[in-house]
Backbone as JSON Lines, residues from 0, in Angstrom:
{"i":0,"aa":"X","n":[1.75,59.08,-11.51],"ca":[1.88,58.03,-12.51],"c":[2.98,57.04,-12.12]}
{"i":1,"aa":"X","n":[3.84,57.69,-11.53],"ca":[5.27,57.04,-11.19],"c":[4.88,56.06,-10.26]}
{"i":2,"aa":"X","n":[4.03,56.56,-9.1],"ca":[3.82,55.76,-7.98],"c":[2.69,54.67,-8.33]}
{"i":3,"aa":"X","n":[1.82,55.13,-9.85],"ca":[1.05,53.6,-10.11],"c":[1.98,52.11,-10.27]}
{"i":4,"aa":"X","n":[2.63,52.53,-11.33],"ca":[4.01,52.07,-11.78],"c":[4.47,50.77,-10.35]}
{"i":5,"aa":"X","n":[4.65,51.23,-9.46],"ca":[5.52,50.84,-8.97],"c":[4.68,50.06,-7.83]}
{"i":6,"aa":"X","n":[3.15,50.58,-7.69],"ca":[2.18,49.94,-6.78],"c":[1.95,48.59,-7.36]}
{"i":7,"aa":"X","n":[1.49,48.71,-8.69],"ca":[1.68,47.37,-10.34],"c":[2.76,46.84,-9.61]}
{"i":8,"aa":"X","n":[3.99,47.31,-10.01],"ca":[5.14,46.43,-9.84],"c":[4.86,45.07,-8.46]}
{"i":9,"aa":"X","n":[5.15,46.11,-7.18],"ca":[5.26,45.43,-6.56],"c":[4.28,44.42,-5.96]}
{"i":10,"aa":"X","n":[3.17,44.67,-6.52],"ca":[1.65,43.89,-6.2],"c":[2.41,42.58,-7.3]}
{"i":11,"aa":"X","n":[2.52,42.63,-8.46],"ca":[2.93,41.19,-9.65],"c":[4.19,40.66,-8.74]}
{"i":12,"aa":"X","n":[5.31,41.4,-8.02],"ca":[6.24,40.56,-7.04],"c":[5.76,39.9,-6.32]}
{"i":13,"aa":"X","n":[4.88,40.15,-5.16],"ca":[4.06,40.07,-4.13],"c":[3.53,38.77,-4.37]}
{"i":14,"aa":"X","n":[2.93,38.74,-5.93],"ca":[1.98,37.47,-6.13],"c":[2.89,36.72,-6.84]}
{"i":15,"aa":"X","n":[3.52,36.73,-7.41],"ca":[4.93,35.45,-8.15],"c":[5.39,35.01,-6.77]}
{"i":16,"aa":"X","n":[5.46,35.97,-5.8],"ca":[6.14,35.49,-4.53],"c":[5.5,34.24,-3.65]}
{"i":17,"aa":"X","n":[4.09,35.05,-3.24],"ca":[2.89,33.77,-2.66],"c":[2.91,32.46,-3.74]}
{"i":18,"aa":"X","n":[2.4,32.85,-5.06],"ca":[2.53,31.9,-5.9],"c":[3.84,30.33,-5.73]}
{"i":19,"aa":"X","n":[4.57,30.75,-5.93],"ca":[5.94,30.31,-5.8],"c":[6.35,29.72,-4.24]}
{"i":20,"aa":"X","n":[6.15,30.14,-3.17],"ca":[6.18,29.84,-2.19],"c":[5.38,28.59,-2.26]}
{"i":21,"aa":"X","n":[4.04,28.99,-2.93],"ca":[2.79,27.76,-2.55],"c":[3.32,26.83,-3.29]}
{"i":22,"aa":"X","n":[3.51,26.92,-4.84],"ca":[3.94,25.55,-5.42],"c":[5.05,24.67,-5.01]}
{"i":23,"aa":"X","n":[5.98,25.23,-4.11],"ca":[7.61,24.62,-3.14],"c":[6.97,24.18,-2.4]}
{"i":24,"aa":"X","n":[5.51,24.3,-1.65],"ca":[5.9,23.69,0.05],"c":[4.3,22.9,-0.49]}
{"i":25,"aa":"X","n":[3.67,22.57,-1.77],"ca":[2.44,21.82,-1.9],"c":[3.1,20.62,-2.33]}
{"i":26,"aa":"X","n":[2.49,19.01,-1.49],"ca":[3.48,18.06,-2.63],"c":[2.88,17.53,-4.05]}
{"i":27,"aa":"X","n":[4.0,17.4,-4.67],"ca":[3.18,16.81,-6.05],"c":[2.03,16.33,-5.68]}
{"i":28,"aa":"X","n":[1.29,16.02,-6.93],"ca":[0.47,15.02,-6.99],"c":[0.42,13.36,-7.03]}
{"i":29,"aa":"X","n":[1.9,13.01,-7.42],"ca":[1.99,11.7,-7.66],"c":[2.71,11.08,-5.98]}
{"i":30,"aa":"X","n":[2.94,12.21,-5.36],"ca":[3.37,11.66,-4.07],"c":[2.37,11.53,-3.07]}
{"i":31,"aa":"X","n":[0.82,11.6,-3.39],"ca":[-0.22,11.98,-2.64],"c":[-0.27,10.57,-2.0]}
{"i":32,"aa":"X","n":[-0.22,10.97,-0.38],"ca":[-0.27,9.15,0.47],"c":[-1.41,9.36,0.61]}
{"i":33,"aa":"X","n":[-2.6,9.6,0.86],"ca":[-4.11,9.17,0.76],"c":[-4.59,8.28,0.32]}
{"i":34,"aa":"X","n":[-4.16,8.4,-1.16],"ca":[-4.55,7.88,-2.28],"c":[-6.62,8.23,-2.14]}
{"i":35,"aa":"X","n":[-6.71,9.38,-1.85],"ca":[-8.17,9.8,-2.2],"c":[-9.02,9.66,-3.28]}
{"i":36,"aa":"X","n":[-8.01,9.97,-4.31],"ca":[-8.43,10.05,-5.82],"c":[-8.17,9.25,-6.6]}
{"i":37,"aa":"X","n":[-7.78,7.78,-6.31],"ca":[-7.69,6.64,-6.76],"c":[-8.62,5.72,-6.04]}
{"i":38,"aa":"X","n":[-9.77,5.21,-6.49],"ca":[-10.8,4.08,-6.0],"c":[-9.67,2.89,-6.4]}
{"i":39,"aa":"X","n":[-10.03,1.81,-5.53],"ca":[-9.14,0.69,-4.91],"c":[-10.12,-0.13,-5.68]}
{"i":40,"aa":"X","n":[-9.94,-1.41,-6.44],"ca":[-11.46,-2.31,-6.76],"c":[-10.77,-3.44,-5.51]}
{"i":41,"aa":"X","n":[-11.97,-4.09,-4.72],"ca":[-12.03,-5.02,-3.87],"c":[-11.84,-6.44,-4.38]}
{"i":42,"aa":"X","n":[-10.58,-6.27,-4.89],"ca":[-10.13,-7.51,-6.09],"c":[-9.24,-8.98,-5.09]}
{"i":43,"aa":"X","n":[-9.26,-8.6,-4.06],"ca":[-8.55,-9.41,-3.3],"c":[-9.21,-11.13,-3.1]}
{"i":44,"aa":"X","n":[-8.42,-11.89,-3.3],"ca":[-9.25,-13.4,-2.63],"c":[-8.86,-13.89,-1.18]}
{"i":45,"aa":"X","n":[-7.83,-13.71,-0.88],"ca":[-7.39,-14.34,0.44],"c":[-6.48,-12.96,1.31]}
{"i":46,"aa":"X","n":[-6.17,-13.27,2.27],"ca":[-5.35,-12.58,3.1],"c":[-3.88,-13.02,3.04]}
{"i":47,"aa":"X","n":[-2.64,-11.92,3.07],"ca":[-1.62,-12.79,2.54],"c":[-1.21,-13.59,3.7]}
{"i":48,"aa":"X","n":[-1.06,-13.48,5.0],"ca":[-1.17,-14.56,5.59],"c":[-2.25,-14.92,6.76]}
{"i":49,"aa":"X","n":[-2.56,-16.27,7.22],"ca":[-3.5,-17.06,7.81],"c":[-5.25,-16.77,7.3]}
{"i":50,"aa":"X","n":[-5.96,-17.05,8.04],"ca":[-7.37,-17.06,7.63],"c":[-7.96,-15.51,7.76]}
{"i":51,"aa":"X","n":[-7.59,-15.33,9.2],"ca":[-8.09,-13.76,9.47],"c":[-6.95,-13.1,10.36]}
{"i":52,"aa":"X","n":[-5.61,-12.54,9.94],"ca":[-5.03,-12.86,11.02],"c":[-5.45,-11.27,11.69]}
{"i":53,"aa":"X","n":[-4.75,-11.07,13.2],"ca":[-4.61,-9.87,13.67],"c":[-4.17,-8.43,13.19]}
{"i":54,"aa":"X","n":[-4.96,-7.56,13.05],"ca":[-4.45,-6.49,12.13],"c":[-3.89,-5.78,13.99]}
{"i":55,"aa":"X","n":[-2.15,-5.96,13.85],"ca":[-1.27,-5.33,14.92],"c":[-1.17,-3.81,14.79]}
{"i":56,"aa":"X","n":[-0.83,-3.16,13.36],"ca":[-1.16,-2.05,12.96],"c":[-1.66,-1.46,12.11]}
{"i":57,"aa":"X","n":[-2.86,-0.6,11.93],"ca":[-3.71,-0.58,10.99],"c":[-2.69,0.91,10.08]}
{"i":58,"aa":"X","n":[-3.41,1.3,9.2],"ca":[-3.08,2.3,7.69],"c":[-3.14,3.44,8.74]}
{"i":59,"aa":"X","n":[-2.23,4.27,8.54],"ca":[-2.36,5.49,8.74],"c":[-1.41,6.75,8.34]}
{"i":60,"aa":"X","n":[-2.35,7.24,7.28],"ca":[-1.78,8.22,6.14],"c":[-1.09,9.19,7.25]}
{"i":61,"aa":"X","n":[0.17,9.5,6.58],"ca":[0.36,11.14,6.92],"c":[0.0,12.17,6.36]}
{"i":62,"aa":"X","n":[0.21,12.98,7.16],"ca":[-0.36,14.02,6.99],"c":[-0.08,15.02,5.68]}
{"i":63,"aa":"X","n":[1.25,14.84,5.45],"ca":[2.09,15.1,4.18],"c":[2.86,13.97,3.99]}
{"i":64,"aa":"X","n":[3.49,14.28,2.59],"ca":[4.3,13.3,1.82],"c":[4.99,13.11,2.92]}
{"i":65,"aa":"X","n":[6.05,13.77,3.63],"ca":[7.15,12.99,4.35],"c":[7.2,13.29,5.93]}
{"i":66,"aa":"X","n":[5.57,13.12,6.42],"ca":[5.3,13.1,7.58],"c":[5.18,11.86,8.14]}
{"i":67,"aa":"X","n":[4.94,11.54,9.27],"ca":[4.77,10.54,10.2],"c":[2.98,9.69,10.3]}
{"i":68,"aa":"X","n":[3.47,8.33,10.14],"ca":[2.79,7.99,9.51],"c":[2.89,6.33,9.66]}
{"i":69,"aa":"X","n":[1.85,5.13,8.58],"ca":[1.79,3.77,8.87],"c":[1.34,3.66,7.22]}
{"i":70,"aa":"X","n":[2.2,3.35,6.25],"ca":[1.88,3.16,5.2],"c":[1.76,1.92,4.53]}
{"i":71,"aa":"X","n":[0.95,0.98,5.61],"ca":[0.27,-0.06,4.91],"c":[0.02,-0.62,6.2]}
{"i":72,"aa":"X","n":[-0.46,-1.87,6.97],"ca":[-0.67,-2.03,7.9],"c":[-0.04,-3.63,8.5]}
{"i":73,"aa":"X","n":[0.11,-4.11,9.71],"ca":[1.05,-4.99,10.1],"c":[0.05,-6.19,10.48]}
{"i":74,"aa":"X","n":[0.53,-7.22,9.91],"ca":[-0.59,-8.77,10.23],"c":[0.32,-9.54,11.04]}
{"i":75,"aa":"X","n":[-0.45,-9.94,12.05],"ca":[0.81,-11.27,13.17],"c":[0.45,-12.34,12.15]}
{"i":76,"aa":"X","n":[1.6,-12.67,12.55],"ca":[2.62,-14.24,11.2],"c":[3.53,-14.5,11.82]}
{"i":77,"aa":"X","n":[3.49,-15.9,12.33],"ca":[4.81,-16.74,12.65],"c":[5.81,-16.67,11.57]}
{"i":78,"aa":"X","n":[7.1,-16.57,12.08],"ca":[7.97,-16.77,11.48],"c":[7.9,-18.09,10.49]}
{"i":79,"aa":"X","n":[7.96,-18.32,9.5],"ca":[8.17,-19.76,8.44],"c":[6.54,-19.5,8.26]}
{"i":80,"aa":"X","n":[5.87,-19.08,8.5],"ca":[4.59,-18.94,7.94],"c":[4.33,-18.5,6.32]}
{"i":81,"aa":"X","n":[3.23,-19.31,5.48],"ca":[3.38,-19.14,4.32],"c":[3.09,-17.55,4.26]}
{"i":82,"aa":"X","n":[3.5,-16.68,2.91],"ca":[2.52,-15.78,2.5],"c":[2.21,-16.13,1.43]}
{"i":83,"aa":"X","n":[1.18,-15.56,1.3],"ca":[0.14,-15.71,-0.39],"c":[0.11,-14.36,-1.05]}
{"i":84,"aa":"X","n":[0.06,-14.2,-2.27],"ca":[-0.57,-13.12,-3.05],"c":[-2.28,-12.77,-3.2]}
{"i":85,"aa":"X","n":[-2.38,-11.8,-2.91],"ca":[-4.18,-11.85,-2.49],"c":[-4.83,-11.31,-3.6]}
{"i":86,"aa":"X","n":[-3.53,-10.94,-4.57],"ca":[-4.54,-11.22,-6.08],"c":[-3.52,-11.49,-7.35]}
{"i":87,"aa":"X","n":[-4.43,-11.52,-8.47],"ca":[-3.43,-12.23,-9.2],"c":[-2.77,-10.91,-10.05]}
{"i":88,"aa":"X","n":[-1.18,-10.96,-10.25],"ca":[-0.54,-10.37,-10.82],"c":[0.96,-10.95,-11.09]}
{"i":89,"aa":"X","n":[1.7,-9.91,-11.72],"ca":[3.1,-10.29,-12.08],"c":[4.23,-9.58,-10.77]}
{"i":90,"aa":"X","n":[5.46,-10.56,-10.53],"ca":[6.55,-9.96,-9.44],"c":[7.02,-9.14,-9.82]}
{"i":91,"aa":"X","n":[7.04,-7.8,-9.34],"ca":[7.75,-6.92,-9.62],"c":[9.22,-7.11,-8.98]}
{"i":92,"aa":"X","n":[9.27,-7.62,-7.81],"ca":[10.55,-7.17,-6.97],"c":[10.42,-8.58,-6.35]}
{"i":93,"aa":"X","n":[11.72,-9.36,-5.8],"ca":[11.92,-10.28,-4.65],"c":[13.43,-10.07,-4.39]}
{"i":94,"aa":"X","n":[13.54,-9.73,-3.42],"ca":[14.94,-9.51,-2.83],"c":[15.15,-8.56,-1.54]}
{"i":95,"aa":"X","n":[16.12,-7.99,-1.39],"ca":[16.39,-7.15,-0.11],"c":[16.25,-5.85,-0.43]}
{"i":96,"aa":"X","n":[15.67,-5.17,0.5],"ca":[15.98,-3.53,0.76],"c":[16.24,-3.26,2.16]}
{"i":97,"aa":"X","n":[16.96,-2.35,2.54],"ca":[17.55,-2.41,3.51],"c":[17.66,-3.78,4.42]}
{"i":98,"aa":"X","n":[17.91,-4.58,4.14],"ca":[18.09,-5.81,5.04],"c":[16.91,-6.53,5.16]}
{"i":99,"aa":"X","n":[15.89,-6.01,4.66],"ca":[14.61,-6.93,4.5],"c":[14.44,-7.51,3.25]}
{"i":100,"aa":"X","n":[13.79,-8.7,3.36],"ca":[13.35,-9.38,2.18],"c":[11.86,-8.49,2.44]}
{"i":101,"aa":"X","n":[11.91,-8.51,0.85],"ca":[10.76,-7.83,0.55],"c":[10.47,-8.55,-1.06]}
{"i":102,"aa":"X","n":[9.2,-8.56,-1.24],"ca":[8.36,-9.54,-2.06],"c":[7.39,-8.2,-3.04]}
{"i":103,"aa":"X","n":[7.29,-7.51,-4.37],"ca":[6.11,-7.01,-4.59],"c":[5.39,-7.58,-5.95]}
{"i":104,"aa":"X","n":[4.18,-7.2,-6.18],"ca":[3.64,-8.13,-7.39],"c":[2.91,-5.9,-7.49]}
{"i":105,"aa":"X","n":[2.99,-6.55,-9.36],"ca":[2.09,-5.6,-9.19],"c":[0.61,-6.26,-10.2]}
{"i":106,"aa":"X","n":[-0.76,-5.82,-9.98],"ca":[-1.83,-6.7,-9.4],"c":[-2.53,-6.7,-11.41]}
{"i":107,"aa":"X","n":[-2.59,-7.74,-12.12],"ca":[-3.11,-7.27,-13.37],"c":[-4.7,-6.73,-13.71]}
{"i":108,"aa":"X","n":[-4.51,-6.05,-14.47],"ca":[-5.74,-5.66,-14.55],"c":[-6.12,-3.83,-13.75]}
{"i":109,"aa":"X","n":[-5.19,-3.49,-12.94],"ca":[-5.66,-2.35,-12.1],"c":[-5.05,-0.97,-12.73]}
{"i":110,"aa":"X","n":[-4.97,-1.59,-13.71],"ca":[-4.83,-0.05,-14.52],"c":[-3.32,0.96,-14.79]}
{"i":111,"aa":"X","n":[-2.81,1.61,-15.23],"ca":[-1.82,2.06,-15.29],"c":[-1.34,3.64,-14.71]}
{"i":112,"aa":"X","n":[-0.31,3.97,-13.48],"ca":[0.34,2.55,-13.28],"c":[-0.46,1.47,-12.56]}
{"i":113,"aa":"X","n":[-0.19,0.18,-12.34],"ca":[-0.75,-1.01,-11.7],"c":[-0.71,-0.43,-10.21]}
{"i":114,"aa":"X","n":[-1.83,-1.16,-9.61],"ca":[-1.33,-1.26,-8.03],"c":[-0.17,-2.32,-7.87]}
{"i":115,"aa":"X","n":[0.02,-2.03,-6.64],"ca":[1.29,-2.99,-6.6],"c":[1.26,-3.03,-5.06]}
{"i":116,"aa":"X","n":[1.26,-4.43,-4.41],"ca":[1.31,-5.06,-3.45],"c":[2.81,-5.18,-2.66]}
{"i":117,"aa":"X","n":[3.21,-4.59,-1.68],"ca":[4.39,-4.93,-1.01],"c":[3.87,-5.93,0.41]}
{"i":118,"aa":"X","n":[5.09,-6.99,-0.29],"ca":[5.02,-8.18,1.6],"c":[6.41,-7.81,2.0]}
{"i":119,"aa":"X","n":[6.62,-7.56,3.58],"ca":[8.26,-7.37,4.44],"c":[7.52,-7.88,5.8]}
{"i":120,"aa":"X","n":[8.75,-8.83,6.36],"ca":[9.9,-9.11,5.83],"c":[9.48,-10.82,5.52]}
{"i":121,"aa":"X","n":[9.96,-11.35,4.26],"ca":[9.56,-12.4,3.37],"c":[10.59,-12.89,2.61]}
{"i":122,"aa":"X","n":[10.57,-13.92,2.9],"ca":[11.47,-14.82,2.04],"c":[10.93,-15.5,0.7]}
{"i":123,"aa":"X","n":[11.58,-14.87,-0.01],"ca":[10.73,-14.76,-1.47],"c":[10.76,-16.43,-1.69]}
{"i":124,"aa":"X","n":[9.55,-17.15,-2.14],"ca":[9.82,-18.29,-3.35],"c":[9.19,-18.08,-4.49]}
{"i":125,"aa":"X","n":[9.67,-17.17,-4.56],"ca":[9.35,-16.22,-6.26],"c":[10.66,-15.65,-6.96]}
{"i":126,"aa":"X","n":[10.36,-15.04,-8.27],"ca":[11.31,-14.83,-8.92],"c":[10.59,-13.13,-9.81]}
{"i":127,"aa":"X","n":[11.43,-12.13,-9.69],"ca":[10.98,-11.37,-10.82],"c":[10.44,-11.51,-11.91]}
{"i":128,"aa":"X","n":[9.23,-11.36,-12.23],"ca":[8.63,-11.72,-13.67],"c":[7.87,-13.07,-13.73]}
{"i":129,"aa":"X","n":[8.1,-13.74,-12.47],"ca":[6.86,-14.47,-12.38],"c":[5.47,-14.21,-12.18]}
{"i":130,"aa":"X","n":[4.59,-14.65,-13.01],"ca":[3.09,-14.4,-12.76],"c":[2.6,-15.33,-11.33]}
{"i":131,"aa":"X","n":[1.67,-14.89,-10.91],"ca":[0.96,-15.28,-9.52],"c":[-0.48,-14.8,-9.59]}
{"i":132,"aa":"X","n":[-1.14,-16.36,-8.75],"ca":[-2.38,-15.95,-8.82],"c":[-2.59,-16.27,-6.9]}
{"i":133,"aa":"X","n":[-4.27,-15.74,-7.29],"ca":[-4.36,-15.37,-5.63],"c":[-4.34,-16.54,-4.66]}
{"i":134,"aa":"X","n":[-3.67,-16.21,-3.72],"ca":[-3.93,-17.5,-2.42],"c":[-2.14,-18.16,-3.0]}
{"i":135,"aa":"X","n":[-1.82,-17.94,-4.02],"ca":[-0.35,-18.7,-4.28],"c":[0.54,-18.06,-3.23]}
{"i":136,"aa":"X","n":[1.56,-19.05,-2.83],"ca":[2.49,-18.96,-1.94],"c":[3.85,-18.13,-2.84]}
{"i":137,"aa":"X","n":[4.04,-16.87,-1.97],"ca":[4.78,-15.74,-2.51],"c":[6.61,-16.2,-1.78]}
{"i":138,"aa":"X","n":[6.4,-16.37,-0.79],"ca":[7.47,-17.16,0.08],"c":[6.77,-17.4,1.75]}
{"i":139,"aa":"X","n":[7.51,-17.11,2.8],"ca":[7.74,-17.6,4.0],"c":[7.9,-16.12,4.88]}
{"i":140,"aa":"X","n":[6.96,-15.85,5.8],"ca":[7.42,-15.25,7.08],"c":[9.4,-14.97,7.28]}
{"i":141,"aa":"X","n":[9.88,-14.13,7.24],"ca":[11.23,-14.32,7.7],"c":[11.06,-13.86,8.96]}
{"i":142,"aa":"X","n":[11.66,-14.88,9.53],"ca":[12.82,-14.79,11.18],"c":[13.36,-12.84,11.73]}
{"i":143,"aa":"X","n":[13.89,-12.85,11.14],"ca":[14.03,-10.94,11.58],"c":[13.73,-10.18,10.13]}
{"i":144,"aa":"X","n":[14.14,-9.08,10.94],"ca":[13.6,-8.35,9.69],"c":[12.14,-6.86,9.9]}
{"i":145,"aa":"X","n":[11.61,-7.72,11.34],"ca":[10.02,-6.93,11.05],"c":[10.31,-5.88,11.54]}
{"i":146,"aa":"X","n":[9.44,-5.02,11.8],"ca":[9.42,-3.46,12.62],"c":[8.12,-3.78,13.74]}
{"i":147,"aa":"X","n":[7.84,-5.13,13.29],"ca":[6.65,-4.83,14.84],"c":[7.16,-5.29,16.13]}
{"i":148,"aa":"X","n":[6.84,-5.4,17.31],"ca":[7.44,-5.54,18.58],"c":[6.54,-7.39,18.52]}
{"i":149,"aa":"X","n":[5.37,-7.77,17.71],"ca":[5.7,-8.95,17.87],"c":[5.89,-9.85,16.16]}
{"i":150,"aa":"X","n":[5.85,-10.8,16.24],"ca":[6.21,-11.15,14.59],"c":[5.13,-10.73,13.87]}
{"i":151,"aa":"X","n":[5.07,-9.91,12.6],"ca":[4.19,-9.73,11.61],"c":[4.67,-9.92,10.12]}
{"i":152,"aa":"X","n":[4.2,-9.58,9.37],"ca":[4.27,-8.82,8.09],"c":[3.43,-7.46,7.77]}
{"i":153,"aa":"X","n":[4.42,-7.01,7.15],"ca":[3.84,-5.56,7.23],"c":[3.62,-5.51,5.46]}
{"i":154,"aa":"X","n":[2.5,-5.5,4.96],"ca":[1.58,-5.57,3.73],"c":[1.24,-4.34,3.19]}
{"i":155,"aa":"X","n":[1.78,-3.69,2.08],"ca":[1.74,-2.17,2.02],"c":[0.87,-2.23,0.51]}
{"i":156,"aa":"X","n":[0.19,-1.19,-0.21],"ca":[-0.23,-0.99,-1.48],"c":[-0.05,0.21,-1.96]}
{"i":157,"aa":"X","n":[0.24,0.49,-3.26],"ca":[0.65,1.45,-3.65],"c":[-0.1,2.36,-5.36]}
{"i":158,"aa":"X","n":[0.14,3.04,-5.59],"ca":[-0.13,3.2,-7.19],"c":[0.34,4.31,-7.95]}
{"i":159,"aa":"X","n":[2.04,4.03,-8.22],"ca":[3.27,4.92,-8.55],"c":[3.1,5.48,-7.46]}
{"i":160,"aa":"X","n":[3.08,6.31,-7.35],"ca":[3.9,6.88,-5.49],"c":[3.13,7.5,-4.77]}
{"i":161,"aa":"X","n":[1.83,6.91,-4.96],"ca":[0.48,7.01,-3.78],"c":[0.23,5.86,-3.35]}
{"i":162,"aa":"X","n":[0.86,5.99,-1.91],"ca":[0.42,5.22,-0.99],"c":[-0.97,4.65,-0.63]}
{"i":163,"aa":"X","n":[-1.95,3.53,-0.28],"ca":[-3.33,3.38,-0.5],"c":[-3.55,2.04,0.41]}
{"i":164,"aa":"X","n":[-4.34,2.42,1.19],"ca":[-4.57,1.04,2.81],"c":[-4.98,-0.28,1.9]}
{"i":165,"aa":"X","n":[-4.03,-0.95,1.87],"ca":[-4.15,-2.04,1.26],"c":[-5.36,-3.0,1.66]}
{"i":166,"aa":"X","n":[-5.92,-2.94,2.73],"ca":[-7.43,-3.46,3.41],"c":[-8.25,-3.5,2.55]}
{"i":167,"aa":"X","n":[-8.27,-2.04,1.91],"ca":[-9.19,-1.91,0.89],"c":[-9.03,-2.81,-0.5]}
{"i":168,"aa":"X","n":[-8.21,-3.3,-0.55],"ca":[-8.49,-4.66,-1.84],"c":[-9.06,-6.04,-1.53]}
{"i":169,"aa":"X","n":[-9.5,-6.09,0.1],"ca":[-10.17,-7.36,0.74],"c":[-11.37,-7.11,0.17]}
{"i":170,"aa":"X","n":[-12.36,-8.1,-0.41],"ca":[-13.93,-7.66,-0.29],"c":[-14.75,-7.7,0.96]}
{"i":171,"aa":"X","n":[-15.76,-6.83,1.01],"ca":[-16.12,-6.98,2.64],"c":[-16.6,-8.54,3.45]}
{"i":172,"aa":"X","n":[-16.86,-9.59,2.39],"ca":[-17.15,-10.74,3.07],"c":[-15.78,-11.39,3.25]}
{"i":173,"aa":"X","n":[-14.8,-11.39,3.16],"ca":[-13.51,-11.34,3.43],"c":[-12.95,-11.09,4.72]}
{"i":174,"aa":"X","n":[-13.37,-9.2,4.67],"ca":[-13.25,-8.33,5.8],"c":[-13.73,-9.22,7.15]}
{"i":175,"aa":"X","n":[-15.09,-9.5,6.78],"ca":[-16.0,-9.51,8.09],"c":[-16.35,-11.09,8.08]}
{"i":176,"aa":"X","n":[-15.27,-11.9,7.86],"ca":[-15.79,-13.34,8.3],"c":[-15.78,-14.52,7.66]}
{"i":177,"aa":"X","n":[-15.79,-13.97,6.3],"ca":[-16.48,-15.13,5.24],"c":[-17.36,-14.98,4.88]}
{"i":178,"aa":"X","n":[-17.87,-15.84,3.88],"ca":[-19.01,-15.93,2.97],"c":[-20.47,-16.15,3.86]}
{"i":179,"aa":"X","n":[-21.6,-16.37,3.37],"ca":[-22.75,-17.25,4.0],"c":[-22.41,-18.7,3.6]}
{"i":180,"aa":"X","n":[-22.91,-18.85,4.73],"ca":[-22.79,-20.57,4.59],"c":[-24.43,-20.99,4.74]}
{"i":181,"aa":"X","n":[-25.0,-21.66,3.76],"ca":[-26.15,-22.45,3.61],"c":[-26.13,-23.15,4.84]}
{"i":182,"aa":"X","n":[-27.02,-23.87,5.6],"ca":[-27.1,-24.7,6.42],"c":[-28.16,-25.61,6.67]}
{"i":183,"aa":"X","n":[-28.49,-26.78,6.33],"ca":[-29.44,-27.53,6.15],"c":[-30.43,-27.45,7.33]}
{"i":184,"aa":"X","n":[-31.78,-27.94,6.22],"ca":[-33.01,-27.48,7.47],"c":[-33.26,-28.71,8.61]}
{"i":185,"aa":"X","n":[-33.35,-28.79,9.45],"ca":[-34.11,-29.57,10.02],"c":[-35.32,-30.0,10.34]}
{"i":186,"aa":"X","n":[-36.03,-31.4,9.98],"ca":[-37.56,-31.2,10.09],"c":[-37.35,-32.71,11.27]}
């Protein structure tokens, strides 16, 4: 009887133990960089900067919360080059973090919390709490600042603290070219 006792015992340790182990080393849920379980709507009008520019580095989730990784992706942009907001929302942020100007809107309409758009490195001509609509000029390309080896902006999206490939708010005629263009017949 003694030795059931104590087979019980240590089997309920055993499993508080695995248990407990698993919930320390799983990350939250609100830190999930995938963003799997959040659908993106393809709400975007323009690109924040040029027509189509070069995607230098594309999205690439890590593997865990604080693994290695590309959490939003890098567009070539001349320095003094405009940026735009590629949809319409309110500024969350314009100012510095670590030595970068950094620009975010978060996007209306996308639900709570909002997505929210990060531009670096950018020289804000915005103000906290200004509203913006799409294609509006957010500020300017800054001079240093970037992390790419040639000039970019690095364009990140988010939704509270899931990371999410910001690409995915382009619509695919966006993506791939532009619209159709009609073209008159010839007879």
């Amino acid at each position: 009887m003694r030795a059931k006792r104590c087979v019980r015992a240590c089997t309920r340790l055993v499993l508080l133990l695995v248990f407990t182990v698993t919930a320390l080393l799983s990350p939250p849920a609100s830190l999930s960089l995938t963003g799997t379980d959040a659908p993106v709507p393809a709400l975007g009008r323009t690109w924040p900067v040029g027509l189509r520019p070069p995607v230098l580095r594309g999205w690439e989730p890590p593997a865990t919360v604080y693994g290695p990784g590309h959490r939003g992706v890098d567009l070539a942009a001349e320095p003094g080059a405009p940026v735009r907001a590629v949809a319409a929302g309110r500024v969350s942020f314009a100012g510095r973090v670590a030595g970068k100007g950094v620009v975010s809107v978060d996007l209306t309409g996308t639900g709570d919390p909002a997505l929210r758009t990060t531009y670096e490195p950018v020289t804000a001509s915005v103000e906290e709490g200004e509203e913006v609509e799409p294609g509006e000029v957010i500020g300017t390309v800054a001079a240093t600042g970037s992390h790419c080896t040639a000039p970019c902006v690095h364009w990140g999206l988010r939704r509270g603290g899931t990371y999410l490939n910001p690409l995915s708010l382009l619509p695919p005629w966006l993506l791939n070219g532009g619209p159709s263009r009609l073209l008159p017949v010839l007879t």
